[in-house]
N, C-alpha and C positions, 0 to 999 in steps of 0.2 A: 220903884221896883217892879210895880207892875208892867210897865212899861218896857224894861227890860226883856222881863221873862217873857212878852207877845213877840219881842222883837226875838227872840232866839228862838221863841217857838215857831214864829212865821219863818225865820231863816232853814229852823231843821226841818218842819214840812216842804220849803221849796226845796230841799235837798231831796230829800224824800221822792219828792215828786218828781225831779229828774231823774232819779235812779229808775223810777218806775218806769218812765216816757222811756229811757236809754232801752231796758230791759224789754219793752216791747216792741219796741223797733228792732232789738237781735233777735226776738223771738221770733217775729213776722219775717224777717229779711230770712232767717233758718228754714221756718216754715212753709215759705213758696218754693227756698233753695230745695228742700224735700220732694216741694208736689214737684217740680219741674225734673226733679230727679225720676220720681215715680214716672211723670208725663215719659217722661225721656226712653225709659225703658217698657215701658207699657206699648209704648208707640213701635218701639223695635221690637217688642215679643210678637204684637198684632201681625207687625207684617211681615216676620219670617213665618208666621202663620200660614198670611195669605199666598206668600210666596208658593212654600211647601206646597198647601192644597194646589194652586194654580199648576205646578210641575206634576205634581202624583195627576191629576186630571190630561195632562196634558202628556204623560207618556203613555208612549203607543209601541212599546218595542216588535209586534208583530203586523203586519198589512195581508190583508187577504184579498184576492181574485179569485173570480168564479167564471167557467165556460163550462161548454158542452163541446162532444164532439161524435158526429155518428161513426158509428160501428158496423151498422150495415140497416139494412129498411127500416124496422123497427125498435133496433136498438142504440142507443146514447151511453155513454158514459161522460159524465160530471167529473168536472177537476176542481177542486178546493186548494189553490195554491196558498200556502201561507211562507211568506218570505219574512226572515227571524233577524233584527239587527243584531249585533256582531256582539260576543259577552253573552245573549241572553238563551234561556232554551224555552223551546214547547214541547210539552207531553203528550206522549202517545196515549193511544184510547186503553191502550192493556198495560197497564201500573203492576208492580211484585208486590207480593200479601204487604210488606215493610213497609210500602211507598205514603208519603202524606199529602202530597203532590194531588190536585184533580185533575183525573186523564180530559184529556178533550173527547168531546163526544156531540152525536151530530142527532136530531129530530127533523123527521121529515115529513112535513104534513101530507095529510088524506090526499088522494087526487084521484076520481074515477077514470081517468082519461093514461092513467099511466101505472105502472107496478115496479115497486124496485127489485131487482134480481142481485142477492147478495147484500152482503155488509159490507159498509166502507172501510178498502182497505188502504195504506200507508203506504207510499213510494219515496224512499229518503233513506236517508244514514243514519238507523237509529243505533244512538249510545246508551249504553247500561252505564249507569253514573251509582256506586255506591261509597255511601260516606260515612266512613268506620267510626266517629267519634260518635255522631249521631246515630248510629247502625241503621238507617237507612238506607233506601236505593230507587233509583225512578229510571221507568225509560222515558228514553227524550231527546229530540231532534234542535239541530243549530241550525242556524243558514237558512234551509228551504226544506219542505216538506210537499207532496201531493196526498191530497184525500180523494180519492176517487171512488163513486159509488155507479153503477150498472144501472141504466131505466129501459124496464120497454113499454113500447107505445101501447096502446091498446088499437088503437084509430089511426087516422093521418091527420085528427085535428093538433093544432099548435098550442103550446101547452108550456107551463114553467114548474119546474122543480122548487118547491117553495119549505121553508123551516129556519131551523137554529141550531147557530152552532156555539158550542161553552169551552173555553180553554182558558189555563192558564201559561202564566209565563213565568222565570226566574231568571235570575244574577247571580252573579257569586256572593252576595251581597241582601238582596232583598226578595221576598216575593211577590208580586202585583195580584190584588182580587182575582178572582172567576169573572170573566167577559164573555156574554151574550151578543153574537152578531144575528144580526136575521138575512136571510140568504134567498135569491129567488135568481134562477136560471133559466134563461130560456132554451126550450128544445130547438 
């Protein structure tokens, strides 16, 4: 009898113990199907990540040029062209009390050797854009824009217009940061 009952016990433990070996082998095969599931989209969330930031860093919807050009002996006039790709706008330096928009605006460092005459003014097709749901309103230039500011010389030595200029841009769709160019002209 005894003999029996080892033998039934040894047959229901190998059972046993298969069930256990089956059960962890669905569990482990489950388990990797998981991580490989998680790898799978962790790896896709990553790189529309990087993608995003690489695009966001990588648009440039406005380019800017700078010249000079005399006026007469002593005096220059500075042209800040900003050329605007197409869908986007830039803001002028004077925004309506409503506006959330930051106007562009320019700094012009110290220089003994020269004086600005005047503040920079706008040569463009400025639109008054307001948008009733938001009860907002901005002004704001498409296409192209001239910033032009006045210098007179003090001297006849040669000399560069130096500073910064902050604008932003829009879409119908997004708005991009405040952008810092730094700017140096020669007279």
């Amino acid at each position: 009898m005894e003999e029996k009952f080892s033998k039934c016990y040894f047959l229901w433990f190998w059972k046993q113990l298969e069930y256990f070996n089956n059960f962890q082998k669905i569990y482990r095969r489950n388990l990797w199907n998981q991580i490989a599931q998680y790898e799978e989209i962790g790896f896709k969330y990553f790189f529309s990540l990087v993608v995003g930031f690489l695009s966001a860093q990588t648009l440039n919807p406005v380019n800017w040029s700078f010249n000079s050009k005399k006026i007469s002996d002593n005096l220059y006039e500075i042209q800040m062209t900003a050329t605007i790709q197409q869908g986007w706008h830039l803001y002028s330096q004077t925004q309506p009390k409503d506006a959330i928009a930051q106007p562009t605006s320019f700094s012009f460092n110290k220089n003994p050797l020269l004086e600005l005459d005047g503040k920079v003014k706008e040569v463009g097709s400025l639109e008054k854009f307001k948008d009733k749901e938001l009860d907002i309103s901005a002004n704001q230039y498409s296409n192209k824009v001239v910033f032009t500011q006045r210098v007179k010389l003090k001297g006849k030595a040669k000399t560069n217009v130096t500073g910064k200029l902050t604008f932003q841009t829009c879409n119908d769709e997004k708005c991009l940061p405040a952008k810092t160019v730094n700017l140096s002209i020669a007279l």
